[in-house]
C-alpha positions in Angstrom: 0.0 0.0 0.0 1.4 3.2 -0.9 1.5 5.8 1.9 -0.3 8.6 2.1 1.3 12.2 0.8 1.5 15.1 3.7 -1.0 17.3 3.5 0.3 20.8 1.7 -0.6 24.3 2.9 -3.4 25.1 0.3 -5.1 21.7 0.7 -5.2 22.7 4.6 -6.9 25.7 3.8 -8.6 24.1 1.8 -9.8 21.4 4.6 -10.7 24.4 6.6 -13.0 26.0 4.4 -14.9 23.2 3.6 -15.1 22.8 7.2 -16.7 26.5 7.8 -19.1 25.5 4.7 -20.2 22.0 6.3 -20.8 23.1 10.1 -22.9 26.4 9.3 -22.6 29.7 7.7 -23.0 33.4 8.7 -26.5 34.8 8.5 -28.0 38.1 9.4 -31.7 37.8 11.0 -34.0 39.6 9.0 -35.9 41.1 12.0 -33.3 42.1 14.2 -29.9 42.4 12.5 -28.3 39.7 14.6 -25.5 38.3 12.7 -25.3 34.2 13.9 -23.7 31.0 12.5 -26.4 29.2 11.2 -25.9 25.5 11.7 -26.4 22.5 8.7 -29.9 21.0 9.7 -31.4 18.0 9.3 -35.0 17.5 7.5 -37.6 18.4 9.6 -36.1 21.6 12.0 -35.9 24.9 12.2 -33.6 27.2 13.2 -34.2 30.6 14.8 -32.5 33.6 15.7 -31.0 33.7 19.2 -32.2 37.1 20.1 -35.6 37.6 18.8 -36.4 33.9 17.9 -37.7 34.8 14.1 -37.5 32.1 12.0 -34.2 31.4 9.8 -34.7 28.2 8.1 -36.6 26.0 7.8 -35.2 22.1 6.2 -38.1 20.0 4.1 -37.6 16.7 2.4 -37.0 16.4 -0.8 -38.4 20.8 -1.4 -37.5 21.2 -4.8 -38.9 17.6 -6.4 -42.3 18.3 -4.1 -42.6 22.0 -4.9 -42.5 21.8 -8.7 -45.2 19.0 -8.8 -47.1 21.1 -6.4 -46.8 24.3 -9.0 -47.1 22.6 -11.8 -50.3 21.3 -10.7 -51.4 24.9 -9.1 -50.8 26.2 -12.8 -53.2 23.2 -14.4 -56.0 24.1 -11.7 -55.5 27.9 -12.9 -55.7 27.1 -16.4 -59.3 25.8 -15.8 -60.3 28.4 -13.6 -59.5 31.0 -16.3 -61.5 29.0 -18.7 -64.5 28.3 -16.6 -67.4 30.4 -15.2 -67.3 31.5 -11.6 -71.1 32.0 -11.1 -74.1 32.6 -12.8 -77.1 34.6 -11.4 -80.4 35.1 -13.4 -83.7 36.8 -11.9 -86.9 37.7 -14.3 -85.7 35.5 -17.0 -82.3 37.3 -17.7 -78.6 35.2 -17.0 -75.2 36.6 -16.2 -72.0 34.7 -15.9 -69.0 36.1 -14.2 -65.3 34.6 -14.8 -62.2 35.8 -13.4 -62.0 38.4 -16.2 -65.7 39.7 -15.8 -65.2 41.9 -13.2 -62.1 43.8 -14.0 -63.4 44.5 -17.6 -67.0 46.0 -16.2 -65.3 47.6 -13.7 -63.2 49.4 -16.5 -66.7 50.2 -19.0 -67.6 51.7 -15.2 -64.5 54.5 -15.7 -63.2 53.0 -13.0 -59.8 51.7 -14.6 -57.2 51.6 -11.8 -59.2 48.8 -10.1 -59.0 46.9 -13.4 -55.5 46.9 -13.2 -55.0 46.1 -9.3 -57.7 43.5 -9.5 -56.5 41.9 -12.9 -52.8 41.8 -11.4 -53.5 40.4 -7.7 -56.0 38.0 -8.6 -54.6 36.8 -12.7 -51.0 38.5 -12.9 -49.3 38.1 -10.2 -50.5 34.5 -9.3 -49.6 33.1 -12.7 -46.4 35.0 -13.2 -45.1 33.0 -9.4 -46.4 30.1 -10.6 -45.0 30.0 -14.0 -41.4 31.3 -12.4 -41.3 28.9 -9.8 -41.8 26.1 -12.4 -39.3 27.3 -14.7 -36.7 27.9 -11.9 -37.2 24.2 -10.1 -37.2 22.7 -13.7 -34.4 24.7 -14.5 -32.2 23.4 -11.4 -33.2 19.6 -12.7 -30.7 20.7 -15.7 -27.7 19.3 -16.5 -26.5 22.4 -16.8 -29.1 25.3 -14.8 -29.4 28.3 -17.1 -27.7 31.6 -14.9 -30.6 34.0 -15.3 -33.0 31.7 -13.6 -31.8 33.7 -10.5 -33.1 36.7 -11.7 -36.5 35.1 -12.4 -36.4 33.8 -8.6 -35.9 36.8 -7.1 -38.7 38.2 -9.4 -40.6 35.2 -7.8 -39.6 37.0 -4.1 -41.3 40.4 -4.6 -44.3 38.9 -5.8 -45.4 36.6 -3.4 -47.3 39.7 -0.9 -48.9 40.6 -4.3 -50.4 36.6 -5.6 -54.0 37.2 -3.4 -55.9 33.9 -4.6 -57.2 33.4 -1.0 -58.3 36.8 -0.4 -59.9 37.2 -3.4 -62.5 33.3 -2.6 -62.8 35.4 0.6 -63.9 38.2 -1.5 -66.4 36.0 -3.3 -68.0 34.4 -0.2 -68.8 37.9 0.4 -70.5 38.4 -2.5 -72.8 35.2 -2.6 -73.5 36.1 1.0 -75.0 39.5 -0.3 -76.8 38.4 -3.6 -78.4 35.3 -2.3 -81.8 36.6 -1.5 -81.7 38.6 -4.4 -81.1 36.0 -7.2 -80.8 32.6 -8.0 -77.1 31.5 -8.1 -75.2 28.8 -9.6 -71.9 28.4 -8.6 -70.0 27.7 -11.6 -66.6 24.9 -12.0 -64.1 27.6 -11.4 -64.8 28.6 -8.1 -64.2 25.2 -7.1 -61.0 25.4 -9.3 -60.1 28.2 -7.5 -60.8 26.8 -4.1 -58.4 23.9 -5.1 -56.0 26.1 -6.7 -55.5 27.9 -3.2 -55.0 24.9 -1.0 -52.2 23.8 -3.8 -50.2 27.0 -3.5 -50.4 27.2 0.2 -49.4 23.2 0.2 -46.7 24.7 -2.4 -45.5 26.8 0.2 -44.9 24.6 2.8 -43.1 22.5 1.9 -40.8 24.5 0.3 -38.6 26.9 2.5 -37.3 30.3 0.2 -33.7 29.2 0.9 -34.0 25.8 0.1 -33.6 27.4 -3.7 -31.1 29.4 -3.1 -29.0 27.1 -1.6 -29.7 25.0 -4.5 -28.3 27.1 -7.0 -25.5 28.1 -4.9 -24.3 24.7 -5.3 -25.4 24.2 -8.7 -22.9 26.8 -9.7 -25.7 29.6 -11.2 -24.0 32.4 -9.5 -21.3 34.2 -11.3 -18.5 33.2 -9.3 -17.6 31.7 -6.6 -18.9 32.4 -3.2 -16.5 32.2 -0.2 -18.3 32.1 3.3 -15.1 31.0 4.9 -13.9 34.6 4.2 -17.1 36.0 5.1 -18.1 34.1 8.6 -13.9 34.7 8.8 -14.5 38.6 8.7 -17.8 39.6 10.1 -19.8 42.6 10.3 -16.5 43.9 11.6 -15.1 44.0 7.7 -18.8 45.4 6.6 -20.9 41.9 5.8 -24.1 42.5 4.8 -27.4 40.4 4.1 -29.0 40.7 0.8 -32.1 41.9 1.0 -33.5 39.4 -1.8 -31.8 35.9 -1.2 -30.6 36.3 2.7 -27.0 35.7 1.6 -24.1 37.0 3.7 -21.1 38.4 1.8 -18.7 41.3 1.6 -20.0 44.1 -0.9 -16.2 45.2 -1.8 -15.4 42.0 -3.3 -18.4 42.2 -5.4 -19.1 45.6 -6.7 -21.8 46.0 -4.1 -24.0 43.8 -5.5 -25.3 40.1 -4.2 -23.0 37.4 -5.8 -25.5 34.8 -5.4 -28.6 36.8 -6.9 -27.0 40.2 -8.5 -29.5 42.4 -6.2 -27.3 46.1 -5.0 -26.5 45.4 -1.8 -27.6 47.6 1.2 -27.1 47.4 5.1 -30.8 48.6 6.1 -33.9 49.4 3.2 -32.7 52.6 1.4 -34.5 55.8 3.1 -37.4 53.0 5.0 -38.3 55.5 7.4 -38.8 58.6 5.5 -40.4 56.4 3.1 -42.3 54.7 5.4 -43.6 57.7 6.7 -44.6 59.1 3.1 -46.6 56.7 2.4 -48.1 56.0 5.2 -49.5 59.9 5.3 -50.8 58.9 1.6 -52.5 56.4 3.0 -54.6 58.4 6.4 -55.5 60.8 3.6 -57.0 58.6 1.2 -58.6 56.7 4.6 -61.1 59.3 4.8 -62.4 59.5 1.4 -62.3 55.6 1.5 -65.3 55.5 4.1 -67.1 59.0 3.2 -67.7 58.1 -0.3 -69.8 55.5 -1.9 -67.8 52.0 -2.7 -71.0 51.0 -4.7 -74.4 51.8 -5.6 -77.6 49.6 -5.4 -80.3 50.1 -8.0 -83.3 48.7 -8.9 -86.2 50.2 -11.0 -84.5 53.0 -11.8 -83.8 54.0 -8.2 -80.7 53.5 -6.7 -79.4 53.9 -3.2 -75.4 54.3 -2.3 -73.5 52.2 0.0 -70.5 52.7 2.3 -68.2 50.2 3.6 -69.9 50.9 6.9 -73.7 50.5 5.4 -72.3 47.3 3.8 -71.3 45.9 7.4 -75.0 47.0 8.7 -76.7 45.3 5.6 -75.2 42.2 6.7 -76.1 42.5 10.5 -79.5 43.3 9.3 -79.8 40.2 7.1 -78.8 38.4 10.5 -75.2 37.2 9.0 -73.5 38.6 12.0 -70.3 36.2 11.3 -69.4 38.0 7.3 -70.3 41.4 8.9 -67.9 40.9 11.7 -65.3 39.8 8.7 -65.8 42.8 6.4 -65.6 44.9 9.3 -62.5 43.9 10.5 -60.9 44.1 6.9 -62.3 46.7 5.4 -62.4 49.2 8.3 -60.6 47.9 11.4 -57.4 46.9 9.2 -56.6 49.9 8.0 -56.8 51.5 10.3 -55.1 49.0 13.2 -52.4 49.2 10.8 -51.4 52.9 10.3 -51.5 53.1 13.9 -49.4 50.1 14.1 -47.2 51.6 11.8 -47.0 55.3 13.5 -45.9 53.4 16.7 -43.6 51.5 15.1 -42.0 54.6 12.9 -42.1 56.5 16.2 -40.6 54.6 18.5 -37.2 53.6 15.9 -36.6 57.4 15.5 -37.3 57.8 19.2 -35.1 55.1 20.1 -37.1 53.0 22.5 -35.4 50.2 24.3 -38.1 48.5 25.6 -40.0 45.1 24.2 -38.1 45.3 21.2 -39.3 41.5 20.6 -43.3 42.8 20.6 -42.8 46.0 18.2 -40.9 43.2 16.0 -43.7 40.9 15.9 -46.1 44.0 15.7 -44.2 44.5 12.5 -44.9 41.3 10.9 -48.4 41.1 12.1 -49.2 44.7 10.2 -47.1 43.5 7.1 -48.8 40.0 7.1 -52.7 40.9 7.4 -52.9 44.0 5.1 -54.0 42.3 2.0 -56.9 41.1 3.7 -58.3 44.5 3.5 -58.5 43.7 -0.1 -61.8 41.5 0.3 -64.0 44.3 -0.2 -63.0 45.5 -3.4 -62.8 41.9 -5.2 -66.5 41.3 -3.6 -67.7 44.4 -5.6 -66.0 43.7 -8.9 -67.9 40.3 -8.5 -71.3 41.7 -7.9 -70.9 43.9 -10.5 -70.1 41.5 -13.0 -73.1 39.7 -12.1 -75.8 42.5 -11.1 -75.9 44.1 -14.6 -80.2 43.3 -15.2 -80.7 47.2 -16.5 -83.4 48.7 -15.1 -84.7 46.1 -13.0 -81.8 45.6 -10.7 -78.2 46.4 -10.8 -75.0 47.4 -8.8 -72.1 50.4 -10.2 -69.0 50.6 -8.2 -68.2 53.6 -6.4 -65.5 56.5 -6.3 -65.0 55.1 -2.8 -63.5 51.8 -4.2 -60.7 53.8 -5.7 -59.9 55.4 -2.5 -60.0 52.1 -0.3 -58.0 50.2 -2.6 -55.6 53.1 -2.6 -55.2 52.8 1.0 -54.7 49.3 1.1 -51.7 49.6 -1.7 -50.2 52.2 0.4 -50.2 50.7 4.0 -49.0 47.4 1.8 -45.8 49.1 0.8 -44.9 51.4 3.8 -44.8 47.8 5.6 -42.8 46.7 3.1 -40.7 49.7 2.8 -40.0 49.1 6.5 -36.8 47.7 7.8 -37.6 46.2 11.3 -33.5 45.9 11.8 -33.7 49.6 12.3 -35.4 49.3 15.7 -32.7 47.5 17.0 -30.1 49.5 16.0 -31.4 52.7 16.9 -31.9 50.7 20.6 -28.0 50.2 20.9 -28.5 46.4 20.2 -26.4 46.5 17.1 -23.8 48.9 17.6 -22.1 48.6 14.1 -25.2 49.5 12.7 -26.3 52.8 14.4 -26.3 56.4 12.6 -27.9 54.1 9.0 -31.4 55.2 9.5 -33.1 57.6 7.2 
């Protein structure tokens, strides 16, 4: 047997940096801005940040094989609730269907155009453009060779995901059967049920798939331009100015790299770019428009020629008067207790960074998520209108027109939407002392 050679210098160095790779890797916490060693885990746990305990990573088994079949199949179901009919309604002898597309284009012959285009892209776009993406980057990884820009469509995939609102928008729809079911007869067509399926798919999707889990995968299929060394980076620290992309969570020194993300090519920043005073800008938008939002009429009833206009508010006491207490607690809560809840929730949190409050730091954090998680459920109201005004279109005898009010609500809901997003929770910390190397980046 022929003896082993003595290990050289570089093949030591090389030993240790495939030891820093194997045992863990340096992460920032997105909710915090602790920097931590996060350890190789096993399928099945979690890890979670030592100081605030949000949620790292999360390890699945077999993610990418069970994700794409899961999103293929979310795309099929979609392709047949596109096709199909929603509902159909008739009352003195007259019929309306209503598809996905129905209400978006009446609510455009109504003048009302900008609630074509939010509805069309939260309830069509944006769910079919994820879908499609994440199907063409998981193929794309099964590749011999993974084509490079399927990075770029991932982290495309990333900024969507608040936007794809399948669930709110069946919430949206319950409202509306709720609200024409003593008025006419209804059929409920094969693409609600499509749709029903379709969401249970995409949240199934979701879970068993973890966002780094792809990442990671390309990472070590090589799609990154060049290599990635988190030896040198765990090695250096915050100390030598490591920063967390904002898109892909990856940890890496912005001097070696142009300042941009080697992994995904996003520019790479130490906190969100101006969050508060953009925070704060929109946020003001958005307490304007509030007021409009529940003066004004989000639709008006008419039948035989007469019509009568309806808040948000008079559509909550039309349901309490029809006795379905349950919806009218649900429509309150996200059409008017929401929005609200959440620019105060936002003021408070905006207040107390530039303030610099040291206390329950953990509770403004999860504050933060819980206003950033529930504000698209606000959007119920204005997909239940463009569905019963895609089917309430009988002329004279009965109808329903959408309101200037619409405009305004939806307005405030896109607004509160991104001044959550525009939000860096980090800074709360930092401004609190907790990470020193940070302080003085808030805008």
């Amino acid at each position: 047997m022929t003896p082993a050679a003595a290990p050289t210098a570089d093949t030591a160095m090389a030993g240790a940096r495939e030891a820093w790779r194997t045992a863990g890797r340096l992460c920032e916490c997105a909710s915090c801005g602790q920097f931590q060693k996060l350890p190789s885990l096993l399928p099945g746990e979690t890890a979670r940040c030592i100081r605030c305990e949000a949620v790292l990573r999360r390890a699945r088994v077999d993610p990418l094989g069970r994700a794409l079949a899961l999103n293929i199949a979310a795309l099929s179901i979609f392709a047949v609730a596109c096709l199909m009919t929603l509902m159909t309604v008739s009352t003195a002898g007259m019929v309306r269907e209503a598809s996905l597309f129905s209400g978006p284009v009446d609510m455009g012959r109504s003048g009302l155009w900008e609630l074509t285009i939010v509805v069309m892209f939260t309830t069509v776009i944006a769910p079919v453009t994820k879908l499609t993406a994440m199907v063409y980057v998981l193929a794309g990884l099964r590749l011999p060779r993974p084509p490079r820009h399927i990075r770029r469509v991932y982290a495309l995939v990333e900024h969507l995901r608040p936007w794809s609102m399948v669930e709110v928008f069946l919430l949206g729809v319950l409202v509306a059967y709720t609200k024409l079911i003593d008025l006419v007869h209804i059929e409920i067509g094969v693409a609600l049920y499509a749709m029903a399926l379709l969401m249970l798919t995409m949240i199934a999707a979701e879970a068993v798939l973890h966002r780094q889990a792809v990442w990671d995968e390309m990472e070590r299929r090589g799609v990154p331009h060049g290599d990635i060394d988190h030896a040198a980076t765990a090695l250096s620290g915050p100390a030598e100015g490591a920063l967390s992309c904002h898109t892909c969570g990856l940890v890496s020194l912005p001097h070696d790299h142009d300042d941009h993300c080697p992994r995904c090519g996003s520019a790479l920043h130490a906190r969100k770019p101006n969050s508060i005073s953009r925070a704060w800008a929109l946020l003001i938008a958005a307490a304007i428009l509030y007021v409009p939002a529940n003066v004004y009429p989000v639709l008006q009833f008419i039948q035989l020629g007469s019509g009568e206009p309806s808040t948000i508010l008079g559509g909550v006491v039309e349901l309490l008067d029809g006795g379905m207490w349950p919806l009218a607690a649900l429509v309150f809560f996200a059409s008017v207790a929401v929005p609200m809840l959440k620019i105060a929730g936002m003021v408070v949190l905006l207040v107390s960074t530039q303030l610099g409050w040291t206390h329950r730091l953990r509770d403004r954090t999860r504050l933060y998520f819980a206003v950033n998680a529930i504000g698209r459920w606000s959007m119920i109201d204005i997909f239940m209108e463009t569905i019963l005004v895609a089917l309430v279109r009988f002329g004279d005898v009965v109808s329903i027109e959408p309101g200037m009010g619409a405009i305004a609500f939806c307005g405030v809901v896109i607004l509160t939407m991104l001044a959550a997003e525009g939000f860096d929770p980090r800074l709360m910390w930092d401004t609190a002392g907790e990470n020193s190397a940070r302080r003085g980046e808030m805008h």
